[in-house]
N, C-alpha and C positions, 0 to 999 in steps of 0.2 A: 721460691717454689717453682716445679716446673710444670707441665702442661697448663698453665695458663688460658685463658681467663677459668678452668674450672676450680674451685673451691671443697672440691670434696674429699673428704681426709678417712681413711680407714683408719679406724682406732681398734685394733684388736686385744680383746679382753677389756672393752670399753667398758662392763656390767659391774665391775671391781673396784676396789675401793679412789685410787689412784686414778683408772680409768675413766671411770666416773663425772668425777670433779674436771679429769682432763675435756670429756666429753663435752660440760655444760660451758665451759669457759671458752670452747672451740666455739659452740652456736651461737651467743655470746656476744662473740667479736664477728661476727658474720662469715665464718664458716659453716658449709653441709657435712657434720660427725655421722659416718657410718659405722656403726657397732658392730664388730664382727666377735662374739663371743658364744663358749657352749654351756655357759651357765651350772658349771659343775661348780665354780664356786664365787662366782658374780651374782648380782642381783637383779631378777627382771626387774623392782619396782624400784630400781636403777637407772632403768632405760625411760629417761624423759625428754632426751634432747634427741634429735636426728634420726636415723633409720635404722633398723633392728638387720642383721643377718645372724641366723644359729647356725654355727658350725665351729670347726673344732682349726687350730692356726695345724693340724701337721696334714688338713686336709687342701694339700694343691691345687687342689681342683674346683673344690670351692672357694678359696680365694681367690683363684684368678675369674671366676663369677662373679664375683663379688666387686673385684674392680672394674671388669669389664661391664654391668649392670651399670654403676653408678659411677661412673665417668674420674674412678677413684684419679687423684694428683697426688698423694703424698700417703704415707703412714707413719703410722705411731703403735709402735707396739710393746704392750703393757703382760699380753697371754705367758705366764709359766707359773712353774710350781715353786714355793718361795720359802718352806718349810727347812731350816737348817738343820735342826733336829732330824727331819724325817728324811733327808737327805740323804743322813751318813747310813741309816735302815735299808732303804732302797734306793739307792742311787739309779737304778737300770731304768727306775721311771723319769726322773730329774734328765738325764740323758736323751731320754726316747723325746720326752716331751719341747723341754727346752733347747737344746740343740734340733732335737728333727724339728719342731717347730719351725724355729729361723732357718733351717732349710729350707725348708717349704713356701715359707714366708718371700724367702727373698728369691727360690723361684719362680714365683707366683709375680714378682713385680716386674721379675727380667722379662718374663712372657708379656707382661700387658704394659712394659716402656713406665714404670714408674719406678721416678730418678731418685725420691728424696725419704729420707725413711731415718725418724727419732726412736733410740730402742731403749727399753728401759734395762739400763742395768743395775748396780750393787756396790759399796764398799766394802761387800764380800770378796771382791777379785784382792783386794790387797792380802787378807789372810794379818800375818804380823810383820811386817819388814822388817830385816833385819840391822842392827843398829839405828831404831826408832825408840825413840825415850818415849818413858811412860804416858808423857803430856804434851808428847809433840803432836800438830795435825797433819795430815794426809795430804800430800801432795799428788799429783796427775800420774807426773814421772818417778814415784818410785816403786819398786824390784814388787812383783806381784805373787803371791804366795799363800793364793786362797785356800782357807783351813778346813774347807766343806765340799764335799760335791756340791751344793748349790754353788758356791762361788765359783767353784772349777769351769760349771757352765756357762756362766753369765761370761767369764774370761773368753771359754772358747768361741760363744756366742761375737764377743765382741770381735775379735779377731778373724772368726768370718766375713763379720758384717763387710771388716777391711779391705779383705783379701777380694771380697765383690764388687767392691766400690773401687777399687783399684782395677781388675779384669775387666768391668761388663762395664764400666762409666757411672755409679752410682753416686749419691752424695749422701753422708750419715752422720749423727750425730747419736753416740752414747751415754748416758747420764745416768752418772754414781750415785745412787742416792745415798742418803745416810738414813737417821730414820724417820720415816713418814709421821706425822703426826694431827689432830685435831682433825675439824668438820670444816664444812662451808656454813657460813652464817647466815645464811639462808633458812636453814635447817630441811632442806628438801634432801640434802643425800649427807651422810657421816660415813663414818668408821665400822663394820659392823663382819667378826671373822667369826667361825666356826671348827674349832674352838678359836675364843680368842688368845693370842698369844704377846700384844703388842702390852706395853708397861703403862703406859696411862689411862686406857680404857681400862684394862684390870682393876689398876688403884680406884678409880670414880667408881669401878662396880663394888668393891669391897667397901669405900666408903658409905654409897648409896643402899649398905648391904643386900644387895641382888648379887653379887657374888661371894667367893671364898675369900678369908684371908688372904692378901696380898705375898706372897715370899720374894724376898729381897737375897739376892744368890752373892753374896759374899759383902765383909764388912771390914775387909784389910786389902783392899786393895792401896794401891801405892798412888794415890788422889786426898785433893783436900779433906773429905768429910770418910774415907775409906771406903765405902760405891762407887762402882762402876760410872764413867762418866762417856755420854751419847749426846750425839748432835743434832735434836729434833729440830724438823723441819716441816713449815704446813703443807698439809696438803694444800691448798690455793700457792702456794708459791711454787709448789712442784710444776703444777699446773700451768703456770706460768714460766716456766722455764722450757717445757714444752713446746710452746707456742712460740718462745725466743729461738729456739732452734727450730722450729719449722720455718719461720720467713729467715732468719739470717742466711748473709752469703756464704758457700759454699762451692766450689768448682766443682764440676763431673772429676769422679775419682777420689775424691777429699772424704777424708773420717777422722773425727777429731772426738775423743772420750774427756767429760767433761765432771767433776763432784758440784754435786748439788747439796748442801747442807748451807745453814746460819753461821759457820765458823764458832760457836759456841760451846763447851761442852755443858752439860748440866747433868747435876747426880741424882741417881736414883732417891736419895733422899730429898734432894730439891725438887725435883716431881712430887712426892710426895706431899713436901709442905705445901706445893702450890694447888694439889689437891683439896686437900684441907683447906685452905682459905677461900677458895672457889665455894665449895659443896658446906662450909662451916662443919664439918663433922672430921673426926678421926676417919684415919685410915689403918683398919686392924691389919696385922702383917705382923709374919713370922721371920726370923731369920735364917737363912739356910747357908749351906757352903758354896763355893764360888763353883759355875759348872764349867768341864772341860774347855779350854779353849778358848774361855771368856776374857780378851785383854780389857784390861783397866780404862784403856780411853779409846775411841772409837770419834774423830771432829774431821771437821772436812778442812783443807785450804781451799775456799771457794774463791779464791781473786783472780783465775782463772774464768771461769764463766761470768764472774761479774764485769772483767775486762773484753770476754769474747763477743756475750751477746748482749752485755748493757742490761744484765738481768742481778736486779737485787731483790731478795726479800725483804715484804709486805707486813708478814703477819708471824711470822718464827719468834717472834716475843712467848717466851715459854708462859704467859700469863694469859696473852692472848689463845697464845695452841690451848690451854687447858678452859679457858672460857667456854670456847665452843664444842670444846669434846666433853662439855659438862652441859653443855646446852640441848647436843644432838641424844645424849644417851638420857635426857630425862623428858625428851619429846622425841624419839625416834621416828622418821616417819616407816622406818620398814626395820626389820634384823631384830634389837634385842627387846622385850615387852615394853611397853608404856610404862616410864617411870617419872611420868606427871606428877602422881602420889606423891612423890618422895621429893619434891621441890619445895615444899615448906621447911 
């Protein structure tokens, strides 16, 4: 890290779900987490670890407040809009937001000398490679061919970050997630979207019937069990690769894009069953047709990052992710009702 001895990490869109978790694990390890988020779709009763600032990441001016206040040494930034559906609807926001964001962002760090900056990206920017087999995983280096305006940004996102760390002497580190998954066991902060759209909270809410049938978007895909197969990954482990990329080394100038996922794939049916065994109830679900664009396997090759920054996951045991995404949704401390009730 640089400016030394300070410890104070901007976490932008810290109030979020990813954020969050990143947040508490900073304080944690004896980090000061300053939350810089505008709560359009974070959570204040989110904000229990470190220092609050409300403002918006495409506001330059408050960011460099913000660091300049609180003696910021590093960020991590989590702030954009993550919707791929809504993406392809209006792209002009995904644009304005996500890319002017990390403008602003990483003008905001050139003006106040802050060197070290972890962004959160997406294994959106791959899109479908071309001659990748149905069940091959994802490597770093290959050909990037994002199928969304969300991915498009997060791509171009990344190759700014570059192009700045290269120019102005920055050090950066981007990380691919695959997909996020479960709570901290704690049960102080979960999973908790509006609407929700992630696949395991869905299934727990259909099971726990607080939500709607479950629909399962295609049944012939070209995988074991014919679902879609995804490579969850905990949140605490995301969290934790975070923190790997903020102390590891890094030269002024250096940007290195990292996937984060469990190397695992697992199918939408296999979430399911592990649903059910978690919660002992069905999970009602309809079947539906495969939706545009949706490839068949979607796994990380994480031997990268486990070879860069000595970061392996903890808790990505698809039994464990669904343990506590069945523990946070039926004691929520904030987001979806109190479903104590339904724990008998």
């Amino acid at each position: 890290m640089t400016r030394e001895p300070g410890r104070s990490v901007l976490v932008v869109g810290g109030a979020g779900y990813i954020g969050s978790h990143t947040a508490k694990m900073l304080a944690e390890r004896g980090y000061s987490p300053v939350v810089f988020d505008n709560l359009s779709s974070g959570r204040k009763a989110a904000l229990r670890w470190g220092r609050f600032v409300h403002g918006d990441v495409r506001d330059e001016a408050a960011l460099r407040e913000a660091m300049e206040a609180h003696g910021v040494a590093a960020v991590i930034h989590f702030a954009s809009l993550i919707e791929v559906g809504r993406s392809v609807v209006r792209p002009d926001l995904f644009y304005q937001h996500n890319l002017g964001g990390t403008a602003a962002l990483l003008g905001a760090m050139r003006a106040c000398g802050v060197r070290r900056l972890v962004f959160s990206s997406s294994a959106a920017v791959y899109g479908a490679p071309p001659g990748l087999g149905a069940l091959d995983s994802l490597k770093e280096d290959l050909p990037k061919e994002p199928a969304s305006p969300y991915g498009d940004t997060k791509l171009a996102c990344e190759r700014m970050i570059g192009a700045y760390a290269q120019a102005f002497g920055l050090s950066a580190f981007a990380l691919r997630y695959f997909n996020a998954a479960g709570a901290d066991p704690s049960g102080l902060i979960g999973e908790t979207h509006e609407p929700e759209t992630h696949l395991i909270p869905l299934a727990i809410e259909a099971a726990l019937g607080v939500g709607p049938p479950l629909t399962v978007f295609g049944a012939d895909f070209d995988t074991p069990d014919g679902s879609c197969l995804r490579d969850y990954v905990h949140v605490n482990d995301l969290a934790s690769a975070h923190l790997a990329a903020l102390e590891a080394a890094l030269p002024a100038g250096g940007f290195e894009a990292l996937n984060v996922g469990a190397g695992v794939g697992r199918s939408v049916l296999q979430v399911i069953g592990a649903v059910e065994r978690e919660t002992g109830r069905p999970v009602p679900r309809t079947m539906g047709s495969r939706r545009a664009g949706d490839p068949a396997s979607l796994v990380a090759d994480a031997q990268r990052i486990k070879a860069r920054l000595h970061w392996t996951p903890e808790r990505s045991e698809l039994t464990t992710i669904v343990q506590d995404a069945v523990r946070w949704r039926r004691s929520p401390a904030f987001g979806p009702g109190d479903l104590r009730r339904d724990a008998a």
